[in-house]
C-alpha positions as CSV (number, residue, x, y, z in Angstrom):
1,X,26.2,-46.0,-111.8
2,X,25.7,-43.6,-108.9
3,X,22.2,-45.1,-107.3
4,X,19.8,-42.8,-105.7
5,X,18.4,-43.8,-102.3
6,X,15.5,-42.6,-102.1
7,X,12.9,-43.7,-98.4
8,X,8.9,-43.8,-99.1
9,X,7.3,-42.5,-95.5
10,X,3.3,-43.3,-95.9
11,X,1.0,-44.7,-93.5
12,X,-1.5,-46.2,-96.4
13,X,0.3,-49.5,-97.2
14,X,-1.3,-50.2,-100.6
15,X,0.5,-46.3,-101.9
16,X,3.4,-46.5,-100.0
17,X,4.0,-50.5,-101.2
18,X,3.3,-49.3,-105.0
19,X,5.2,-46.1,-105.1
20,X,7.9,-48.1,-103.9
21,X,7.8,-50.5,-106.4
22,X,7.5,-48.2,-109.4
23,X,10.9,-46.7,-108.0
24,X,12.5,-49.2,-107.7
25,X,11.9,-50.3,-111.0
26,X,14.3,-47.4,-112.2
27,X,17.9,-48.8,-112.8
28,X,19.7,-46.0,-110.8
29,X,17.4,-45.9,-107.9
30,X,16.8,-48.0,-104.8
31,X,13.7,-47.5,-102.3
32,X,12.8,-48.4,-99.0
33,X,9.3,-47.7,-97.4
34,X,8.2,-46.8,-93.5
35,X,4.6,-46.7,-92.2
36,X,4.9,-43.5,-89.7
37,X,7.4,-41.3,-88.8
38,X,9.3,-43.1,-85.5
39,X,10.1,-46.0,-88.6
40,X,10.9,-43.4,-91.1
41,X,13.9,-42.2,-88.6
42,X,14.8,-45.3,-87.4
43,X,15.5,-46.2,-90.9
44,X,17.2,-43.6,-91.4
45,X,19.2,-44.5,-88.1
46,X,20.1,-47.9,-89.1
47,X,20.9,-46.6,-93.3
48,X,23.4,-44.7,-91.6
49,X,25.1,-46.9,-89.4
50,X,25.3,-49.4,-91.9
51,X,27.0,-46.6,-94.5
52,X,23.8,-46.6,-96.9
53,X,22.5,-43.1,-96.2
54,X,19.6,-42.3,-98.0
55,X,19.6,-39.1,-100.4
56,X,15.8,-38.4,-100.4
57,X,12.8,-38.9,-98.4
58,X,9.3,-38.5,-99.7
59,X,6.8,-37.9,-97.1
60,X,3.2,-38.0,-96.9
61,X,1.6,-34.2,-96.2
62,X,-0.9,-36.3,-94.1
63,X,1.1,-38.6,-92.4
64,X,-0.3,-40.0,-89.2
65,X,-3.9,-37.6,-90.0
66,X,-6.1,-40.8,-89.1
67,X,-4.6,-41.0,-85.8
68,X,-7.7,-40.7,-83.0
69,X,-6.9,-37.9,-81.1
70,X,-7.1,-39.3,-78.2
71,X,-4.1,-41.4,-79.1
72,X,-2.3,-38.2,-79.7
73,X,-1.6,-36.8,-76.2
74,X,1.5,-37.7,-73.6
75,X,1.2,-41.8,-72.0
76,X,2.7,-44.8,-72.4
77,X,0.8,-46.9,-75.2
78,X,2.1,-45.6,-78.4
79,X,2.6,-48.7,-79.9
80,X,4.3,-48.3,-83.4
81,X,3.7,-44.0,-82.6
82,X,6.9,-43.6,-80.5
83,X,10.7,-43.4,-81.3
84,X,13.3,-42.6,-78.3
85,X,16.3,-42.2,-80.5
86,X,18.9,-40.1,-80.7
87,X,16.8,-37.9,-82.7
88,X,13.9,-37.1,-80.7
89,X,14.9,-34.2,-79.1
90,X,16.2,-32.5,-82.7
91,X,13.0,-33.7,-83.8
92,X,10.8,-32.3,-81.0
93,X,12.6,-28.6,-81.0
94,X,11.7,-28.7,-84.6
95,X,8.4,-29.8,-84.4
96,X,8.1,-26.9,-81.8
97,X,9.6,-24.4,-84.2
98,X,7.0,-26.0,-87.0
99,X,4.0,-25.3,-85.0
100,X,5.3,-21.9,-84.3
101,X,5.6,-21.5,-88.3
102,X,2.2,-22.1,-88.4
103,X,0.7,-19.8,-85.9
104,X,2.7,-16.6,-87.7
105,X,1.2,-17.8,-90.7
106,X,-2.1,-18.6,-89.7
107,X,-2.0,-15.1,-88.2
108,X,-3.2,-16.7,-84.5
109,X,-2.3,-18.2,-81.5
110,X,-4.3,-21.5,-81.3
111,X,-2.2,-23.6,-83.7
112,X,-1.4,-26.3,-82.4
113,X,2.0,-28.5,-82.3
114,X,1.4,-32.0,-83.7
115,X,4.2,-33.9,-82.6
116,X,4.5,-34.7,-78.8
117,X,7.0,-34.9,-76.6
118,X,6.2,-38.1,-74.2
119,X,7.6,-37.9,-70.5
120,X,10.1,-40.5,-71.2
121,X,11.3,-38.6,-73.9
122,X,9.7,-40.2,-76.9
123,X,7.9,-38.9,-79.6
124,X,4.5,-39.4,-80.9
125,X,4.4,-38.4,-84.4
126,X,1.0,-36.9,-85.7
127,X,1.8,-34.9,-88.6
128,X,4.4,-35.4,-91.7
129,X,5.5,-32.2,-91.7
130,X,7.0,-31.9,-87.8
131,X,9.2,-35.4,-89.0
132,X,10.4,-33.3,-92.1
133,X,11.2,-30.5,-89.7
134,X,13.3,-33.2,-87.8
135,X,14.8,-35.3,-89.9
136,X,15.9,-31.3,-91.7
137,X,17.7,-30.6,-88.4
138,X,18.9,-34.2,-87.3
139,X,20.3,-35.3,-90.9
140,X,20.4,-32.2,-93.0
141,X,21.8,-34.4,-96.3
142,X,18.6,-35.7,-96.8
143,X,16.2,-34.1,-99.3
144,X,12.8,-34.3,-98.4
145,X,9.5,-33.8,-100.7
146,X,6.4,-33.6,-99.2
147,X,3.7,-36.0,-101.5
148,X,0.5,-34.4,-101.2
149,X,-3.4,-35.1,-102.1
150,X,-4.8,-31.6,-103.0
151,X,-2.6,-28.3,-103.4
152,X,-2.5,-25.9,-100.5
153,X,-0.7,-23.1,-100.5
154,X,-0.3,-22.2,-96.8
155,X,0.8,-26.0,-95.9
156,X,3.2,-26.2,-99.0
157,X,4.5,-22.6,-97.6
158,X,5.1,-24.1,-93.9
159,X,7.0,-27.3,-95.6
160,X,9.0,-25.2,-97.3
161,X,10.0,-23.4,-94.0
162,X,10.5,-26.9,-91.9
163,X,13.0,-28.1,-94.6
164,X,11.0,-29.6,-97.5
165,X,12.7,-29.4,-101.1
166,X,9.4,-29.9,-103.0
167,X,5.6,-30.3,-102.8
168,X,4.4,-33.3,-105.4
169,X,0.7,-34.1,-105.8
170,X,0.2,-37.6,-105.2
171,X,-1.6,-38.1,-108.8
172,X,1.6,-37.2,-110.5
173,X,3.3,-39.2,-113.1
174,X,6.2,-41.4,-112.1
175,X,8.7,-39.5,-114.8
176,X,7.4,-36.1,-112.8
177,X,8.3,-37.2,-109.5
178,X,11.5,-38.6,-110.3
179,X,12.5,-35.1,-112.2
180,X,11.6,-34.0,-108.8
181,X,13.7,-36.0,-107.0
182,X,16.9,-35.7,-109.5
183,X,16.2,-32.2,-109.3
184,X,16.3,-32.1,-105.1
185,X,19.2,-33.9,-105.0
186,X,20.9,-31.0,-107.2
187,X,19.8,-28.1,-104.5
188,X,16.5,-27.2,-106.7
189,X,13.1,-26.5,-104.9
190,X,10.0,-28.2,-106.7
191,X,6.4,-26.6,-106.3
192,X,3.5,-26.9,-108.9
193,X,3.2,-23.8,-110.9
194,X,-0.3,-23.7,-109.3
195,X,1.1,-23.1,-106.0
196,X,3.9,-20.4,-106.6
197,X,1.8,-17.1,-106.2
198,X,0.2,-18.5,-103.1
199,X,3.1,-20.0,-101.2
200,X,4.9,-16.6,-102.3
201,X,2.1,-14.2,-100.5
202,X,2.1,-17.3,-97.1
203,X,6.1,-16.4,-96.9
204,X,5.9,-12.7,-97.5
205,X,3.1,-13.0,-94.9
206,X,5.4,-15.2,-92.5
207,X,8.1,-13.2,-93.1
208,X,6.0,-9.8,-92.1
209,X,4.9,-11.3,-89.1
210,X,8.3,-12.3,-87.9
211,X,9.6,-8.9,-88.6
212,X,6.9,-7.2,-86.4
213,X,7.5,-10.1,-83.9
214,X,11.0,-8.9,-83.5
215,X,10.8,-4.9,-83.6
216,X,8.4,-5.9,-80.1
217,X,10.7,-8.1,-78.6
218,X,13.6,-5.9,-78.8
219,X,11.8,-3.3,-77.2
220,X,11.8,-5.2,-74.1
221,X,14.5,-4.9,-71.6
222,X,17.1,-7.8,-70.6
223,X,15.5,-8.9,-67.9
224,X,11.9,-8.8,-69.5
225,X,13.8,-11.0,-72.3
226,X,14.7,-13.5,-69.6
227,X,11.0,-13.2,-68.3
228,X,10.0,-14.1,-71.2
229,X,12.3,-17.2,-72.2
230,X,10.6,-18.8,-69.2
231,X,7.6,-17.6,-70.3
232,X,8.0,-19.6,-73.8
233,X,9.5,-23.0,-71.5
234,X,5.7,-22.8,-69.6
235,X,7.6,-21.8,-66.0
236,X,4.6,-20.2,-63.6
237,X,5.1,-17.1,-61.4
238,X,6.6,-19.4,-59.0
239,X,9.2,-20.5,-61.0
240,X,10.4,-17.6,-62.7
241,X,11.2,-16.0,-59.4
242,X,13.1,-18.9,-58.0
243,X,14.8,-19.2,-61.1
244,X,16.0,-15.2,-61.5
245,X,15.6,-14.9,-57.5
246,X,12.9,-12.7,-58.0
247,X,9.9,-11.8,-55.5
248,X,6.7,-13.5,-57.0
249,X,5.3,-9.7,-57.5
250,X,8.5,-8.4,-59.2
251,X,7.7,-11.1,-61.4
252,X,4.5,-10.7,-62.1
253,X,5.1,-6.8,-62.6
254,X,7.8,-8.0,-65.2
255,X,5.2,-10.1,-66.8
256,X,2.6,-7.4,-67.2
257,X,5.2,-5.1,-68.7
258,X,5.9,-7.8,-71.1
259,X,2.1,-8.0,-72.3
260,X,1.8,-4.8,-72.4
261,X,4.7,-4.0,-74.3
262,X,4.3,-7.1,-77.1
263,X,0.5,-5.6,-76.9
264,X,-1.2,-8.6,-76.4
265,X,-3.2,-9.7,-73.5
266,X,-2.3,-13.3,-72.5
267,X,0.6,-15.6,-71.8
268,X,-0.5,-18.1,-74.9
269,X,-0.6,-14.6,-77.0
270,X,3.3,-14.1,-75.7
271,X,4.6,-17.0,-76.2
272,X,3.3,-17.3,-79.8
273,X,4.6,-14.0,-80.6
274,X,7.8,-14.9,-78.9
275,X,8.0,-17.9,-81.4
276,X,7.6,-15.4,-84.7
277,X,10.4,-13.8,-83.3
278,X,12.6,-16.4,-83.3
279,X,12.9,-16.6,-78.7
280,X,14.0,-19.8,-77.2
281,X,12.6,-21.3,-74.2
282,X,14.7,-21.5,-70.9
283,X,16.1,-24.5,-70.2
284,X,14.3,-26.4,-67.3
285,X,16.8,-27.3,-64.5
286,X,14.8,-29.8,-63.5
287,X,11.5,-31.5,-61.7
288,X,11.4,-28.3,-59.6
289,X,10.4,-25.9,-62.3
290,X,6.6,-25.7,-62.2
291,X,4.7,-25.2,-65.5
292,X,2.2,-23.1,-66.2
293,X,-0.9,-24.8,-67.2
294,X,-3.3,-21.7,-68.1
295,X,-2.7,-18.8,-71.0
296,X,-3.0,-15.9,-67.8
297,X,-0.8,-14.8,-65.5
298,X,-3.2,-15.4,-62.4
């Protein structure tokens, strides 16, 4: 009998605990559980090592949502919140693409990433679906489905695009979800019939953004493209020029031309539409590189 591995990532014990157990109470399936998203991927880590990959992943839509938020910003005491394994970096460029997802859908430039990348290069994990975007780019062979408490439309529509292979309701029967699962596991995509007309107008949406997010960005030159790479890693004025050996006011003159041509008005505005379009940040060579901390060029 082929045996379905299946991991159960849910900070509320008492649901993750249960939903285990009614799994594994299936002859062909066998379950493990994690309590936040660090545990989920070091799972995951050690499965793999050890030869026992696991085939699906079930994650909670509101995984780490009770976290205080003042627990959710860059330091050092992130007890059971932090992971610094070979994943972190796939798992923090995803979450970065995820949040990105989420301002073309949203329409705006003030969402927000939820997962954050610690100095030491951990990762704090607030929300489920930046760990799906990871664990999609760091182990693509997993399935994931995201378990959810009330439909959505726009959040089932950004799960989709960080990797997801279904959206479940939490209330669902247990010979629902594992059709689900089965059905992952042979390439299917699982959405309530509820959801389907909304998450199909959040994607066309999405999709409509990005292609207007491109059309601007090719307009601009090569070296406004470079300009704006560093403007995407955070680089200040300072920086830039350094880094292209630029004078500070040929920089800022490229900058300008930049706004102007992505018609917005702001750095934050330009990176966010930089994102839609797919643009990478620059890499930083280093402590040298000075970030910029406000959304305008002064």
């Amino acid at each position: 009998m082929v045996r379905i591995r299946v991991l159960v990532v849910d900070d509320h014990r008492i649901f993750a605990e249960s939903l285990a157990a009614a799994l594994a109470a299936e002859p062909d399936v066998e379950v493990a559980a994690a309590g936040s998203g660090p545990a989920a991927l070091r799972c995951l880590e050690r499965a793999a090592a050890e030869g026992r990959r696991f085939d699906v992943m079930l994650v909670d839509a509101d995984l780490g949502a009770a976290v205080p938020a003042a627990r959710a910003r860059p330091a050092s005491g992130h007890a059971g919140r932090s992971y610094a394994g070979p994943y972190a970096t796939a798992t923090a460029t995803a979450a970065t693409a995820t949040a990105a997802t989420a301002t073309a859908v949203a329409g705006g430039a003030k969402a927000a990433a939820r997962g954050l990348q610690e100095p030491a290069g951990e990762l704090v994990f607030v929300d489920g679906l930046s760990l799906v975007a990871g664990v999609r780019t760091s182990r693509p062979s997993v399935r994931t489905v995201v378990l959810a408490e009330r439909d959505d439309p726009r959040r089932a529509a950004l799960a989709l695009q960080a990797g997801a292979s279904g959206w479940v309701a939490k209330d669902c029967s247990l010979q629902r979800l594992l059709a689900v699962v089965r059905g992952v596991l042979r390439d299917e995509t699982h959405l309530p019939p509820a959801l389907l007309t909304g998450v199909l107008k959040e994607l066309t949406a999405a999709r409509k953004h990005r292609t207007e997010s491109e059309r601007l960005v090719e307009s601009l030159t090569p070296r406004e493209r470079e300009v704006l790479r560093c403007m995407v890693a955070g680089l200040g004025r300072k920086a830039v020029a350094e880094r292209l050996f630029l004078s500070p006011h040929t920089v800022r003159t490229h900058m300008q031309n930049v706004l102007g041509k992505l018609g917005v008005h702001s750095t934050l505005a330009a990176v966010a539409l930089a994102r839609r379009a797919g643009v990478g940040p620059a890499e930083l060579s280093g402590p040298g590189d000075v970030v910029e901390r406000g959304g305008q060029l002064a």
